[in-house]
PyMOL Python script that loads the backbone (N, CA, C, O; Angstrom):
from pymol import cmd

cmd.read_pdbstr("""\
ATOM      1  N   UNK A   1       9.798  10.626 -15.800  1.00  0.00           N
ATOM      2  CA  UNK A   1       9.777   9.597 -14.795  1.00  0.00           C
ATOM      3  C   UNK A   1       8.640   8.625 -15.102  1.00  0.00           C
ATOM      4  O   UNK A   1       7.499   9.028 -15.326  1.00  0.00           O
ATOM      5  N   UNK A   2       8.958   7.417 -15.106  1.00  0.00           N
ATOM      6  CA  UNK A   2       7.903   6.421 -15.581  1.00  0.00           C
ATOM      7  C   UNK A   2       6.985   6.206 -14.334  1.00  0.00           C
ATOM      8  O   UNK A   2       7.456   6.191 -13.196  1.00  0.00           O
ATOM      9  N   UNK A   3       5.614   6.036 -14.604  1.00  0.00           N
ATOM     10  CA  UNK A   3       5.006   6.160 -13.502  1.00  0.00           C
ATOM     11  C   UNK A   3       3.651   4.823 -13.405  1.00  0.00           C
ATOM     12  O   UNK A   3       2.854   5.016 -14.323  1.00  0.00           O
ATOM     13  N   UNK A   4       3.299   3.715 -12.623  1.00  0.00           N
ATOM     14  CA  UNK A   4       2.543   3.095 -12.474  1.00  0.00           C
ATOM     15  C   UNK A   4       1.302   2.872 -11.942  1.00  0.00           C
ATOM     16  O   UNK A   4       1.203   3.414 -10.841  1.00  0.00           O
ATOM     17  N   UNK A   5       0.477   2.383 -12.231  1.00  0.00           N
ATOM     18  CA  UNK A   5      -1.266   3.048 -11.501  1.00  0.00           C
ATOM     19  C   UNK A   5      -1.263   1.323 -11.043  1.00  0.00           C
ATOM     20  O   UNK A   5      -0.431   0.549 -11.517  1.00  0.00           O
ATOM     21  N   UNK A   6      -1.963   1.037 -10.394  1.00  0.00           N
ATOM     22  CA  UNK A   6      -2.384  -0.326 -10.317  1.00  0.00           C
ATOM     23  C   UNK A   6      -3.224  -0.436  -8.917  1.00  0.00           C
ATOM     24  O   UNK A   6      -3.083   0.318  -7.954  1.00  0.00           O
ATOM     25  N   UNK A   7      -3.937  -1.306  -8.994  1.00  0.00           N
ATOM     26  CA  UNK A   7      -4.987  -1.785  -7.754  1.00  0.00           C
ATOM     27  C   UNK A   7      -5.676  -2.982  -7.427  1.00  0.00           C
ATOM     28  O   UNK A   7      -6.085  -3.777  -8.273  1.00  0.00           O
ATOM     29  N   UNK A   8      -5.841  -3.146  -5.871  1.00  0.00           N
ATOM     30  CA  UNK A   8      -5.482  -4.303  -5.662  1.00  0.00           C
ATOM     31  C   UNK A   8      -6.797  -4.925  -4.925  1.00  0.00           C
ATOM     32  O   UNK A   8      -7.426  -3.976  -4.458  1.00  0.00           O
ATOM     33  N   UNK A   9      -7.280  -5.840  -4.716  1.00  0.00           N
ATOM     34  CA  UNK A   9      -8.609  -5.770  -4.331  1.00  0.00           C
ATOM     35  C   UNK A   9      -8.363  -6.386  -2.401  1.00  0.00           C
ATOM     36  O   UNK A   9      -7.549  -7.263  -2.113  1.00  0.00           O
ATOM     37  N   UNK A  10      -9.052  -5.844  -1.597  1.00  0.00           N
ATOM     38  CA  UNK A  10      -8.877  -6.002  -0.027  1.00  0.00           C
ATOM     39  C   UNK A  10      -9.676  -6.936   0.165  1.00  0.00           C
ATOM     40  O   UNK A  10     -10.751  -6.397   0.427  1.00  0.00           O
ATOM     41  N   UNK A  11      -9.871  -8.819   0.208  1.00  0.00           N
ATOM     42  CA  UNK A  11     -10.683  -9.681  -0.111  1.00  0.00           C
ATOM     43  C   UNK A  11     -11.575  -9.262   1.436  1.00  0.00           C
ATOM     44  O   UNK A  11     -10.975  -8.801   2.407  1.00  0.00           O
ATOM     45  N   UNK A  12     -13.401  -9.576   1.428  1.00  0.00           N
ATOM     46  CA  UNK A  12     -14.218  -9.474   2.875  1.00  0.00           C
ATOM     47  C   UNK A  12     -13.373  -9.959   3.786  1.00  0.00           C
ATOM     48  O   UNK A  12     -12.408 -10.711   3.653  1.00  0.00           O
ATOM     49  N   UNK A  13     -13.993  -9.280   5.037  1.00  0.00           N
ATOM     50  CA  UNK A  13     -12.832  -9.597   6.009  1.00  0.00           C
ATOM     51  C   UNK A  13     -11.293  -9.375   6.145  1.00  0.00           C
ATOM     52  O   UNK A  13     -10.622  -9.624   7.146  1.00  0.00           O
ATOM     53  N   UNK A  14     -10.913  -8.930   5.119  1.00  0.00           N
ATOM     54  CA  UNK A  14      -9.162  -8.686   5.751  1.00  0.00           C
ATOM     55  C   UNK A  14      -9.162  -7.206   5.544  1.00  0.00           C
ATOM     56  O   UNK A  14      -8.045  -6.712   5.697  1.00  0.00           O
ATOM     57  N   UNK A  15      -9.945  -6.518   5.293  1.00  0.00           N
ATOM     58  CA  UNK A  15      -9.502  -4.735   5.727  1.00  0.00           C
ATOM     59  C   UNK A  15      -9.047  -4.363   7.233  1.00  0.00           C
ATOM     60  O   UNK A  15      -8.228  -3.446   7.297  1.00  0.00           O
ATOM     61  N   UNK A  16      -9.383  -4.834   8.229  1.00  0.00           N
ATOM     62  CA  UNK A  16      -9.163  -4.457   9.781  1.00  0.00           C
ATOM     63  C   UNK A  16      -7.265  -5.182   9.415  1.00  0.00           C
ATOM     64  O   UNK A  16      -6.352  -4.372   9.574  1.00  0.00           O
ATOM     65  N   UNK A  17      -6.954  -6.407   9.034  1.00  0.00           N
ATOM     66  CA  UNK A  17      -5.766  -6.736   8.614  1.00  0.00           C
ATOM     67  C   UNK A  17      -4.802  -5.816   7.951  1.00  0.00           C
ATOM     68  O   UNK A  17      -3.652  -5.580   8.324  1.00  0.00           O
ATOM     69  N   UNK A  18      -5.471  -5.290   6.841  1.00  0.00           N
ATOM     70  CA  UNK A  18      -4.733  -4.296   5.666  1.00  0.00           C
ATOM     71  C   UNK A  18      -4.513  -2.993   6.398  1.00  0.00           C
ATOM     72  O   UNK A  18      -3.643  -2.227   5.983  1.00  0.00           O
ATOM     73  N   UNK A  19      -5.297  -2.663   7.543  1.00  0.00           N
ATOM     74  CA  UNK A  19      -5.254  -1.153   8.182  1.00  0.00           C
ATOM     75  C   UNK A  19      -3.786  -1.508   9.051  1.00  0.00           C
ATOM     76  O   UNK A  19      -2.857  -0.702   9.105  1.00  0.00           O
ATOM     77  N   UNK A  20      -3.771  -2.468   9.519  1.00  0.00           N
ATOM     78  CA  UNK A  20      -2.816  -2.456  10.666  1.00  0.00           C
ATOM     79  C   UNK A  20      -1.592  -2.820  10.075  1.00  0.00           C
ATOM     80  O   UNK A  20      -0.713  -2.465  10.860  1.00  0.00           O
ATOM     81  N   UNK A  21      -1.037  -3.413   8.964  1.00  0.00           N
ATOM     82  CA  UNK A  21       0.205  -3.681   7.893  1.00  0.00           C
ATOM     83  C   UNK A  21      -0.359  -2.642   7.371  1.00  0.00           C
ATOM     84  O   UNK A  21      -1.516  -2.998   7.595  1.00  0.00           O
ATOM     85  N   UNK A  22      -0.471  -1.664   6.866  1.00  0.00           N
ATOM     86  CA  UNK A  22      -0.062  -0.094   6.877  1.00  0.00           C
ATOM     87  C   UNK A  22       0.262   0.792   8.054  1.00  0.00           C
ATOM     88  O   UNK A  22       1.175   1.613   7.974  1.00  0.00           O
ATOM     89  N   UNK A  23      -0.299   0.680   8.896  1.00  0.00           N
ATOM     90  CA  UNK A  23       0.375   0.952  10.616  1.00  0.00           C
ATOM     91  C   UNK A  23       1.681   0.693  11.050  1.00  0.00           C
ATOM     92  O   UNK A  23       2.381   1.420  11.754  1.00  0.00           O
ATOM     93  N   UNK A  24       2.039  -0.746  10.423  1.00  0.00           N
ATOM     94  CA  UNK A  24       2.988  -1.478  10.634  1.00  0.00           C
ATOM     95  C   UNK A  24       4.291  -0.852   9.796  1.00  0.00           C
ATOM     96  O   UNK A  24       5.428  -0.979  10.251  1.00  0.00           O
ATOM     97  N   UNK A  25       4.033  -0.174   8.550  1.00  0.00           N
ATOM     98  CA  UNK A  25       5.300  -0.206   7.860  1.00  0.00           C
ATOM     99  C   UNK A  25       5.538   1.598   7.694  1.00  0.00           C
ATOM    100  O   UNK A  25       6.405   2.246   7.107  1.00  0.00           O
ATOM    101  N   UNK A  26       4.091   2.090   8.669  1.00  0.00           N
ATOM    102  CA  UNK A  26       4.631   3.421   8.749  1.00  0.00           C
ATOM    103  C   UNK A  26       5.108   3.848  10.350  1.00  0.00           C
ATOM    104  O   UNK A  26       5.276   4.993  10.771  1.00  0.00           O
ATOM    105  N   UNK A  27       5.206   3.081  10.795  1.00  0.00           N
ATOM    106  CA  UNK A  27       5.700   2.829  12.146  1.00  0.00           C
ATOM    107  C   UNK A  27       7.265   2.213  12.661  1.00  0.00           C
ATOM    108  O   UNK A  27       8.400   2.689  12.646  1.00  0.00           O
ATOM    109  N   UNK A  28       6.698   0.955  13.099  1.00  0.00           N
ATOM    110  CA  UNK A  28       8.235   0.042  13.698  1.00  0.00           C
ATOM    111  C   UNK A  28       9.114  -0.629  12.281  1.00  0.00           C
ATOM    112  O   UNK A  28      10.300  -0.933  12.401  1.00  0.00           O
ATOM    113  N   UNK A  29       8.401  -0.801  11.009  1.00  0.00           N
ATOM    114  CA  UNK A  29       9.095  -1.233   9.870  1.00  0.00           C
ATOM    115  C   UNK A  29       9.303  -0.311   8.988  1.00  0.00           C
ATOM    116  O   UNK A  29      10.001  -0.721   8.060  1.00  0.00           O
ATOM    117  N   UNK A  30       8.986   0.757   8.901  1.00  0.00           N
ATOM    118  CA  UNK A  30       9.362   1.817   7.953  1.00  0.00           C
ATOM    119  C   UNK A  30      10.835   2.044   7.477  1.00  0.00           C
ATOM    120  O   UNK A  30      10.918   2.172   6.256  1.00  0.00           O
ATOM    121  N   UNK A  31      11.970   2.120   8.135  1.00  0.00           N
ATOM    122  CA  UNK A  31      13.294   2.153   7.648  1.00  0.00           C
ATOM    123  C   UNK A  31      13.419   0.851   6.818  1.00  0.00           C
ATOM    124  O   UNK A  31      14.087   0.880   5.784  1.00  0.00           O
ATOM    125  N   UNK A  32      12.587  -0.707   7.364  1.00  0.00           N
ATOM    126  CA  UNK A  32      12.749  -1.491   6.122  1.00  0.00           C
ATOM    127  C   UNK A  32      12.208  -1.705   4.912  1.00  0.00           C
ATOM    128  O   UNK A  32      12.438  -2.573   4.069  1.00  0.00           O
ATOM    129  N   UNK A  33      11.397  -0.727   4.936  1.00  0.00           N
ATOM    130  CA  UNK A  33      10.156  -0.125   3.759  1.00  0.00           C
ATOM    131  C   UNK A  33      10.823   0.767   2.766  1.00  0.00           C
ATOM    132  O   UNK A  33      10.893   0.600   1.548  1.00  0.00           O
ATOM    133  N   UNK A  34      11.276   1.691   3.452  1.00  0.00           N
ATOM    134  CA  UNK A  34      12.399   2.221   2.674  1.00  0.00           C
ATOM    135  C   UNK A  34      13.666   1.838   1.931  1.00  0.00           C
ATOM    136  O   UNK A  34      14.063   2.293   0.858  1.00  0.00           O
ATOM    137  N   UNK A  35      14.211   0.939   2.685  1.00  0.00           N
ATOM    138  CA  UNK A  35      15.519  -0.111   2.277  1.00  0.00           C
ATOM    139  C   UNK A  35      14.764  -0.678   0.933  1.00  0.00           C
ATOM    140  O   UNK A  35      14.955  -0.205  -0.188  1.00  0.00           O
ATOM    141  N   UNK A  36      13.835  -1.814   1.236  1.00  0.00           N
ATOM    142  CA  UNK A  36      13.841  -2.397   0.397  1.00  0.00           C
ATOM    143  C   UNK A  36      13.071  -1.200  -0.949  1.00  0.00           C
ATOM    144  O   UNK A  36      13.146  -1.853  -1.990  1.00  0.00           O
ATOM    145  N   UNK A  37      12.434   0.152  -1.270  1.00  0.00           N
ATOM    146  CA  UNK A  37      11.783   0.698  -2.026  1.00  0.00           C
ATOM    147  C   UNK A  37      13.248   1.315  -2.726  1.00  0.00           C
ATOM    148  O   UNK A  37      13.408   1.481  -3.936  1.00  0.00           O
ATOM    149  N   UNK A  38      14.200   1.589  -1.727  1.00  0.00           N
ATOM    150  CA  UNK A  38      15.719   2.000  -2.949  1.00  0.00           C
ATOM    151  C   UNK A  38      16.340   1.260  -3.780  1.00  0.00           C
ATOM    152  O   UNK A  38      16.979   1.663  -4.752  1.00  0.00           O
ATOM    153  N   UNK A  39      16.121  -0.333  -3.297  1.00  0.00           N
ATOM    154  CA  UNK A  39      16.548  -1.811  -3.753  1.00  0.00           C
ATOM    155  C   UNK A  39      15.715  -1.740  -4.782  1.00  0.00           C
ATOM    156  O   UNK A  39      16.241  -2.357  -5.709  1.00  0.00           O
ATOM    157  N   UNK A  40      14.534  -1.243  -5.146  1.00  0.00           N
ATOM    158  CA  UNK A  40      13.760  -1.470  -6.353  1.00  0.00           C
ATOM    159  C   UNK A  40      13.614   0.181  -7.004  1.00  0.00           C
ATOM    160  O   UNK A  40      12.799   0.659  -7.793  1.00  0.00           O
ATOM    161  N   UNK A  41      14.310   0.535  -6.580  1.00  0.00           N
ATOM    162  CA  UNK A  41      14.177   1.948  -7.274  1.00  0.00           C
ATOM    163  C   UNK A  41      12.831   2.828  -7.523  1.00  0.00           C
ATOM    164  O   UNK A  41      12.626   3.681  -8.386  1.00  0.00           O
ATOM    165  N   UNK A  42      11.965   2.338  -6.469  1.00  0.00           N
ATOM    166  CA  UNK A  42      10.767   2.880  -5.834  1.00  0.00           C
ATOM    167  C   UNK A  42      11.312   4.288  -5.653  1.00  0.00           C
ATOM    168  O   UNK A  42      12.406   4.484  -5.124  1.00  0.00           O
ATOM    169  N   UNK A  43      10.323   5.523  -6.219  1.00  0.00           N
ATOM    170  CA  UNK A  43      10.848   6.927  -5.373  1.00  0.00           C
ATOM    171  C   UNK A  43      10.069   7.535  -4.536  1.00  0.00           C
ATOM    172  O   UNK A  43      10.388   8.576  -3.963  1.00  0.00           O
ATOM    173  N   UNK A  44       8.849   6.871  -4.373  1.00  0.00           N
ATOM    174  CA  UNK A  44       7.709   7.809  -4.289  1.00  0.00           C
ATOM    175  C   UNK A  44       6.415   6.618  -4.336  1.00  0.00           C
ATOM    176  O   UNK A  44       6.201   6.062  -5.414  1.00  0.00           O
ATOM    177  N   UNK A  45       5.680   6.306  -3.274  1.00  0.00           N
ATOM    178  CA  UNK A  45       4.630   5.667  -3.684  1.00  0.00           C
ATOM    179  C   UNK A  45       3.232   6.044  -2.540  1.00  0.00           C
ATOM    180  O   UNK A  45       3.422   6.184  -1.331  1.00  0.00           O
ATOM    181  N   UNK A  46       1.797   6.171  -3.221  1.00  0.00           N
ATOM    182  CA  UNK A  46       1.273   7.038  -2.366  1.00  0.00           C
ATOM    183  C   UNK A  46      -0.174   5.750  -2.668  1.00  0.00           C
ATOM    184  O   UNK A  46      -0.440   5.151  -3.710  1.00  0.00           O
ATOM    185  N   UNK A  47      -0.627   5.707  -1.777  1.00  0.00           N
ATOM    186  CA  UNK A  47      -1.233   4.337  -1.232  1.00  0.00           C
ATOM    187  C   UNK A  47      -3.137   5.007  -1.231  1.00  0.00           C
ATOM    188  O   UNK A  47      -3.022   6.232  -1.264  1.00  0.00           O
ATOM    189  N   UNK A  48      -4.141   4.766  -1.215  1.00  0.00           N
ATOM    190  CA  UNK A  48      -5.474   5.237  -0.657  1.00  0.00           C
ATOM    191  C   UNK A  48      -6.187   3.934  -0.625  1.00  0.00           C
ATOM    192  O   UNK A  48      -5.838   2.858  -1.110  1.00  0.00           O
ATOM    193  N   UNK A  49      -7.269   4.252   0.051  1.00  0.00           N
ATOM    194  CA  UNK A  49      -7.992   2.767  -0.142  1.00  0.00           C
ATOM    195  C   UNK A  49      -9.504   3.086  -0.744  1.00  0.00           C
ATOM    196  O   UNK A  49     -10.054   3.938  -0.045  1.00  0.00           O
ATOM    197  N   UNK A  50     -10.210   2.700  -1.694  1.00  0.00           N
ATOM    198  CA  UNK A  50     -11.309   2.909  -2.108  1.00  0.00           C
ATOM    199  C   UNK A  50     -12.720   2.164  -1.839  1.00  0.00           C
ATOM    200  O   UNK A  50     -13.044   1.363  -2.716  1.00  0.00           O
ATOM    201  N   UNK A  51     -13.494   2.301  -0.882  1.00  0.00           N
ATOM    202  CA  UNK A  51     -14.428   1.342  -0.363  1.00  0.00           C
ATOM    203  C   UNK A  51     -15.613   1.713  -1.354  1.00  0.00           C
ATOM    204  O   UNK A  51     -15.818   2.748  -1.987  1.00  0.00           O
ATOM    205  N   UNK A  52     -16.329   0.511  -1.275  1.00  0.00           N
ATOM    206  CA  UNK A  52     -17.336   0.612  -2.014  1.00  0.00           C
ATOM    207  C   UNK A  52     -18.073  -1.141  -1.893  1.00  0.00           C
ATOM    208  O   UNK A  52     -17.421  -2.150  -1.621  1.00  0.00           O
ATOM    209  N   UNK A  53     -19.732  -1.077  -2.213  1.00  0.00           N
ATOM    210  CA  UNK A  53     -20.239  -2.272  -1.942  1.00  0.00           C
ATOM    211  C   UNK A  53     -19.881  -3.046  -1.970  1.00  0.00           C
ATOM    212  O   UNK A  53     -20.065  -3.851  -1.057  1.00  0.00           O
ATOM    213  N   UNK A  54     -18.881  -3.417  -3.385  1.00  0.00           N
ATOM    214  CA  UNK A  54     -18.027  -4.822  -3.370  1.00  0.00           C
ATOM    215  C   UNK A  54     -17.222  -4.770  -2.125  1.00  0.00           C
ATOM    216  O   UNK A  54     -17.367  -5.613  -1.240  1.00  0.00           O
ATOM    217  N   UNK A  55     -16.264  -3.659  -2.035  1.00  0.00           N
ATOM    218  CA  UNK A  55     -15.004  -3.983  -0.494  1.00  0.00           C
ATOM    219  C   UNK A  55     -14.701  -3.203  -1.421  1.00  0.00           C
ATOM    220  O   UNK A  55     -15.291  -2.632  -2.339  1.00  0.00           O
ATOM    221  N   UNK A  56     -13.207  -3.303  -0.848  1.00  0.00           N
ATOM    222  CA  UNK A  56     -12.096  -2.795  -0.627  1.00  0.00           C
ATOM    223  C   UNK A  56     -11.142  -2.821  -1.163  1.00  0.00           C
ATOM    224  O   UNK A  56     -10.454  -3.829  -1.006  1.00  0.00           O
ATOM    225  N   UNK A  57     -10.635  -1.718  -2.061  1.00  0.00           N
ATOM    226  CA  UNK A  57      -9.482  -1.731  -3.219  1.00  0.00           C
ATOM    227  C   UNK A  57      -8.532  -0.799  -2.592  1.00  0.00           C
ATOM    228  O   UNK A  57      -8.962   0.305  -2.256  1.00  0.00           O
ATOM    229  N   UNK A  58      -6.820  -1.212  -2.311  1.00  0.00           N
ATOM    230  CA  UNK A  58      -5.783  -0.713  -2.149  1.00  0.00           C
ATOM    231  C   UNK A  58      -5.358  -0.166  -3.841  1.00  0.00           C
ATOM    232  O   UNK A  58      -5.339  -0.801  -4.895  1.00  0.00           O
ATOM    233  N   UNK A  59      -5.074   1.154  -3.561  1.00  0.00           N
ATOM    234  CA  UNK A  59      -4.746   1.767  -4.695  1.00  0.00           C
ATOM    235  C   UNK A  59      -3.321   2.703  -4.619  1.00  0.00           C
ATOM    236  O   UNK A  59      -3.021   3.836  -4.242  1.00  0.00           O
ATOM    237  N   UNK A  60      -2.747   1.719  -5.115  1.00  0.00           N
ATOM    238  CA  UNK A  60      -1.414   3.167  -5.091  1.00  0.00           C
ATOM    239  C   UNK A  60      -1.149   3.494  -5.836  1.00  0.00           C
ATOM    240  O   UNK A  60      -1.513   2.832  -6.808  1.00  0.00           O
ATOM    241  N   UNK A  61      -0.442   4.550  -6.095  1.00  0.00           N
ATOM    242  CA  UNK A  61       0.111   5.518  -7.129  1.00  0.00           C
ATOM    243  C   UNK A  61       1.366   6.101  -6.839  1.00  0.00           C
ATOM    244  O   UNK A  61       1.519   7.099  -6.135  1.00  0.00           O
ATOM    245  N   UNK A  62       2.418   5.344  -7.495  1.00  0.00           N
ATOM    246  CA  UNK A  62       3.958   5.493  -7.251  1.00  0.00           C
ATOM    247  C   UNK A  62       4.074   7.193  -7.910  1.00  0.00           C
ATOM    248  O   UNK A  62       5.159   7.775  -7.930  1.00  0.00           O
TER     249      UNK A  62
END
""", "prot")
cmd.dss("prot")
cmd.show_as("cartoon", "prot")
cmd.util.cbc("prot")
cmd.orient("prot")
């Protein structure tokens, strides 16, 4: 299974943003989270966030 690393940087100020659109798509949008992750042949994708002095890096790992 081919597998992708990648990460994304959370610019100052929009982490309180980034917490709640993850709230959002494991909540009231999740069935369209899913739709569209079969449309791309997504199987599996597992998300963390890494803080540190600079901010804030979204990191997933499909």
């Amino acid at each position: 299974m081919e597998s992708i690393t990648w990460f994304t940087p959370i610019l100052p100020g929009k982490l309180e943003e980034w917490k709640a659109m993850e709230q959002e798509v494991k909540g009231p949008r999740r069935a369209e989270l899913v739709r569209s992750y079969k449309r791309a042949g997504v199987a599996r994708e597992v998300a963390s966030l890494d803080a540190h002095a600079a901010g804030g890096f979204r990191l997933p790992v499909p």
